[in-house]
Backbone bond lengths (Angstrom), bond angles and torsions (degrees), N, CA, C in turn:
res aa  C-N    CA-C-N  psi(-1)  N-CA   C-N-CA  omega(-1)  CA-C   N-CA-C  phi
1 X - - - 1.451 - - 1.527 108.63 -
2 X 1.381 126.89 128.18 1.365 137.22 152.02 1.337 135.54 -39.21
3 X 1.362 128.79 116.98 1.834 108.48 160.26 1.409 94.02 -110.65
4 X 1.856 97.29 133.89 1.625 118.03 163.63 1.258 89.98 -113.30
5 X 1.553 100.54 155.23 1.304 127.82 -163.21 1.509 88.17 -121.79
6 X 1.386 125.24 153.76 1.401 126.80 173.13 1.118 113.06 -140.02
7 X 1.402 133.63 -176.55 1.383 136.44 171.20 0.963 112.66 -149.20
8 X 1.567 140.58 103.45 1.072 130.63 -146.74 1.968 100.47 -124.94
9 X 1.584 117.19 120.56 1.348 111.92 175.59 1.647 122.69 -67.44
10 X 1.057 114.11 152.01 1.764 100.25 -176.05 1.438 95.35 -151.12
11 X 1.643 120.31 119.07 1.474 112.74 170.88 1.588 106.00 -135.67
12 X 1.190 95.28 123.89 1.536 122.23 -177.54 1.368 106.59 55.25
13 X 1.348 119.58 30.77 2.004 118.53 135.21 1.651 76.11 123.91
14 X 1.094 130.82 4.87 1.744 116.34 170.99 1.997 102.02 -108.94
15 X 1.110 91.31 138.46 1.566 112.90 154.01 1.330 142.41 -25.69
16 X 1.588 136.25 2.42 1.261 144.10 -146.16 1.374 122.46 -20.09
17 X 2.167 112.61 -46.27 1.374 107.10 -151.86 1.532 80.71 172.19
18 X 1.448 105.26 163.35 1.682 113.73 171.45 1.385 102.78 -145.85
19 X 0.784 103.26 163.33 1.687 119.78 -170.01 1.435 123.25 -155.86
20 X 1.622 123.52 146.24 1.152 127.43 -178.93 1.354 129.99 -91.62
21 X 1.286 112.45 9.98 1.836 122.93 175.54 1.919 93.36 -137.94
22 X 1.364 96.45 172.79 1.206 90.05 -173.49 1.396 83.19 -114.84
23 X 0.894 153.50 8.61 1.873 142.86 170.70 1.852 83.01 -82.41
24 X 0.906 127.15 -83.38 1.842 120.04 -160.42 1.891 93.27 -39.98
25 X 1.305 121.00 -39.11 1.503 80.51 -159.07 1.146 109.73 -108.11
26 X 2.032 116.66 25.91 1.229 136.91 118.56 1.160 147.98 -27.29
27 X 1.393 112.01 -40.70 1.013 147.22 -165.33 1.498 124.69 -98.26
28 X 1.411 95.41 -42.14 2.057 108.22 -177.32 1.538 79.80 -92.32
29 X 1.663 142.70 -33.56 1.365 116.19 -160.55 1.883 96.53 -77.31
30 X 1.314 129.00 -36.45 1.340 134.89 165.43 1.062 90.89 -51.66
31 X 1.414 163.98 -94.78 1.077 146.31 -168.67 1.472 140.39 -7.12
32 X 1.956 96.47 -62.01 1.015 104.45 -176.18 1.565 109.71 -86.66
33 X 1.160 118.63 -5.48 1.975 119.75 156.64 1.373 129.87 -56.67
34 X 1.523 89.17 -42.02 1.855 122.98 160.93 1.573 109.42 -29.65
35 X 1.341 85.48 -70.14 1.670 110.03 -163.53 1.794 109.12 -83.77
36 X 1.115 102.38 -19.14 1.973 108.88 158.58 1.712 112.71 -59.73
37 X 1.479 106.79 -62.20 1.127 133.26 -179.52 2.077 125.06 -52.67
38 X 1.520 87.14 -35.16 1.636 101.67 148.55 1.301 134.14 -81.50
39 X 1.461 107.46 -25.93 1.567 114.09 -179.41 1.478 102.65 -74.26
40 X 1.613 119.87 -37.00 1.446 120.40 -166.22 1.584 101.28 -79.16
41 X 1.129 120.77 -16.91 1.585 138.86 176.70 1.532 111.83 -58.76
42 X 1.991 97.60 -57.05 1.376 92.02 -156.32 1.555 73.70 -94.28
43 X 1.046 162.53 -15.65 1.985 129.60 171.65 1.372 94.10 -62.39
44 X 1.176 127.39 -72.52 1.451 105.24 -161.72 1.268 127.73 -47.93
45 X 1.308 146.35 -20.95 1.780 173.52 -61.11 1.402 91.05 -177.02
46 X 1.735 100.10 -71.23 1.271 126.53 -161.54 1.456 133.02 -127.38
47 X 1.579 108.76 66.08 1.035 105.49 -161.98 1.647 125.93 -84.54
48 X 0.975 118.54 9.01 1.662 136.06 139.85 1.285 124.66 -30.98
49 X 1.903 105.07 -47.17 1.464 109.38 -145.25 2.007 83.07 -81.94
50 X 1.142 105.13 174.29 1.594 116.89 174.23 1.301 110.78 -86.95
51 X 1.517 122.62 168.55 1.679 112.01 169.23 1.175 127.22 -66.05
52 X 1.657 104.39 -37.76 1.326 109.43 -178.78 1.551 124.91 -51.01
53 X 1.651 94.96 -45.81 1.676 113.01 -176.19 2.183 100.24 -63.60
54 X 0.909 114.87 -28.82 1.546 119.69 -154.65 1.835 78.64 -87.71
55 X 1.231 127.31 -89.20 1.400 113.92 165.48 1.555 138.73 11.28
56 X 1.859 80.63 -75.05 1.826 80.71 159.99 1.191 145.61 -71.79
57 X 1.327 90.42 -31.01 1.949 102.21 168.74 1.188 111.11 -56.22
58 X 1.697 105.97 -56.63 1.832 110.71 -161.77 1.572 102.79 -54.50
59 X 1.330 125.15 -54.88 1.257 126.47 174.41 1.694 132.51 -37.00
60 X 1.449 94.83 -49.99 1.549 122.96 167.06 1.698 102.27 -47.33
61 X 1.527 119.52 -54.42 1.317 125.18 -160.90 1.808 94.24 -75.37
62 X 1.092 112.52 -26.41 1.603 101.69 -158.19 1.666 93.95 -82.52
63 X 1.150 123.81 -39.25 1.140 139.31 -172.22 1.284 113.46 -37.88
64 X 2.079 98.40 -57.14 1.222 108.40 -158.83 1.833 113.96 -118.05
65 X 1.667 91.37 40.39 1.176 127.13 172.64 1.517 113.93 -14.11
66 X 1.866 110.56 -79.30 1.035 107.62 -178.60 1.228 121.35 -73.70
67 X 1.220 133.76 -3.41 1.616 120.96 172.40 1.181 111.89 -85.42
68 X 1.360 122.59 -14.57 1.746 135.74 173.43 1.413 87.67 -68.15
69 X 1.161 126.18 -67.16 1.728 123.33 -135.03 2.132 83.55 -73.00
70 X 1.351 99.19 -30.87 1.444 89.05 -172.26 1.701 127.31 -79.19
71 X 1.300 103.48 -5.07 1.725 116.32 -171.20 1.708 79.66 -94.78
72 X 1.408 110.86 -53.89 1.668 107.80 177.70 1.550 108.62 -31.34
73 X 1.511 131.27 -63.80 1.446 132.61 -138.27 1.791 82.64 -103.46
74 X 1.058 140.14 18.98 1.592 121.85 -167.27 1.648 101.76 -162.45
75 X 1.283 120.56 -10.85 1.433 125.98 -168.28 1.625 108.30 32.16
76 X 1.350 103.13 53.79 1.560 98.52 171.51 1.517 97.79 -164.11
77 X 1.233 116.64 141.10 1.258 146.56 138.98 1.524 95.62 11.93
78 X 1.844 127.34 137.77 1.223 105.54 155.15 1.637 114.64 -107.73
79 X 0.998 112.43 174.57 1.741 109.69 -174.75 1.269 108.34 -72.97
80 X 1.515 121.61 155.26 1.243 147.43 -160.25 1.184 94.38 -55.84
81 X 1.539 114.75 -49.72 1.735 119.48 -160.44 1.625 105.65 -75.73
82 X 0.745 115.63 -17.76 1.928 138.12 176.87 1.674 87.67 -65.36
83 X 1.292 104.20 -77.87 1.575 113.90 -171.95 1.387 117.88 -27.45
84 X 1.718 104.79 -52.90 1.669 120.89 -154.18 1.550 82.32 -83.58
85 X 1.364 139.75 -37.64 1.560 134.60 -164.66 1.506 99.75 -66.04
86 X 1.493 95.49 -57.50 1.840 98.66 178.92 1.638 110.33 -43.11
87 X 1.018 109.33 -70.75 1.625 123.42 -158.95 1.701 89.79 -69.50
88 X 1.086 135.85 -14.78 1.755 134.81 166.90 1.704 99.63 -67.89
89 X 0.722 117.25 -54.74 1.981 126.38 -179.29 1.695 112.26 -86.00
90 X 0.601 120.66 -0.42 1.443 133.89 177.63 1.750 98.29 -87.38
91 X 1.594 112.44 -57.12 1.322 122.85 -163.44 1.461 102.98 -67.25
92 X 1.724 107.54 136.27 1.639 100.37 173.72 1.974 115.87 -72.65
93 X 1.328 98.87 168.48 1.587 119.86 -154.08 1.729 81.53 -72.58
94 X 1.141 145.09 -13.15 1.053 139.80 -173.84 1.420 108.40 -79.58
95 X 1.247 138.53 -47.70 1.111 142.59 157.07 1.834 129.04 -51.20
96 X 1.703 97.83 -47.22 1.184 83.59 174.40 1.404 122.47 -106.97
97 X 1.530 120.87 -174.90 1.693 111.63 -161.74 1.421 95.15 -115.29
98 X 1.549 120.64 151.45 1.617 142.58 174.23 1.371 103.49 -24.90
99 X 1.217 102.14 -57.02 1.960 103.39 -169.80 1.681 107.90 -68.53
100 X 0.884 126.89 -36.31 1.536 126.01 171.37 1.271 101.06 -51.61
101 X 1.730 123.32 -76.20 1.483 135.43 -174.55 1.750 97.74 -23.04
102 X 1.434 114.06 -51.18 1.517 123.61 -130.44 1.686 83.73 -74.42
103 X 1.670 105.19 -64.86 1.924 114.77 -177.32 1.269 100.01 -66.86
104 X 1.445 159.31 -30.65 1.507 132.24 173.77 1.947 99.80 -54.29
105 X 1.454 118.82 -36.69 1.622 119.20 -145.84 1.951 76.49 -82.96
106 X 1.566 124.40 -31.22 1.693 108.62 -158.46 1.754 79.46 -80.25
107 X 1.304 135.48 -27.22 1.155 103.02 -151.68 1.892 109.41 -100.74
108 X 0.940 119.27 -7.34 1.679 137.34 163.24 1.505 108.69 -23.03
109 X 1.240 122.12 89.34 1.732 140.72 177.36 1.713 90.38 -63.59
110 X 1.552 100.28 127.88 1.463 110.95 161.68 1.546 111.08 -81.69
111 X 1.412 114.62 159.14 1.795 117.96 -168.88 1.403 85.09 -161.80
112 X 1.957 97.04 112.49 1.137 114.22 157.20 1.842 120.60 -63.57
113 X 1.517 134.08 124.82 1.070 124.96 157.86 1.409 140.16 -106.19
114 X 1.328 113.09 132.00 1.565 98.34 -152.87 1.666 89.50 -96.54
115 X 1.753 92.28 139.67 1.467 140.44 -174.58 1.858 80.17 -63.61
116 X 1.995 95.77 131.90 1.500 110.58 170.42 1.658 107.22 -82.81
């Protein structure tokens, strides 16, 4: 007989997602605080917009984290291959396979940042 170990996300008494390490479902629950923290952003911002719409956005933004932080520091667009890296690490370990994990981690460009 087997023991699996799980990790299961839970926000405000619902189920989100489960996961097999506890760093990923570390990670999507930081996420989904992310994406709380934008929703409470854009009602106050925008109090026009509906919940539903503020929800989806905030989520949308947390998601797509690093291409935000990167249009932020560059006012431009980031490259496609930026995109597919992001949205490669974004995806839980359940979906993707060891050998992917292994060449996204060899191929990770270092970026000096200069101290304000």
């Amino acid at each position: 007989m087997a023991v699996e170990i799980k990790y299961v996300v839970v926000k405000k008494g619902e189920e989100k997602m489960t996961f097999a390490s506890k760093k990923e479902a570390d990670a999507y629950d930081k996420m989904l605080d992310m994406a709380e923290a934008f929703t409470d952003w854009l009602a106050l911002h925008q109090p026009d917009m509906n919940e539903s719409q503020a929800e989806t956005l905030g989520l949308l933004l947390a998601e797509q984290k690093d291409a935000i932080q990167h249009i932020l520091r560059t006012s431009k667009l980031p490259d496609a291959a930026d995109v597919a890296d992001a949205e490669k690490k974004a995806r839980p370990a359940d979906v993707t396979d060891e050998n992917a994990e292994g060449e996204a981690a060899q191929s990770k460009k270092v970026r000096a940042v200069k101290a304000a």
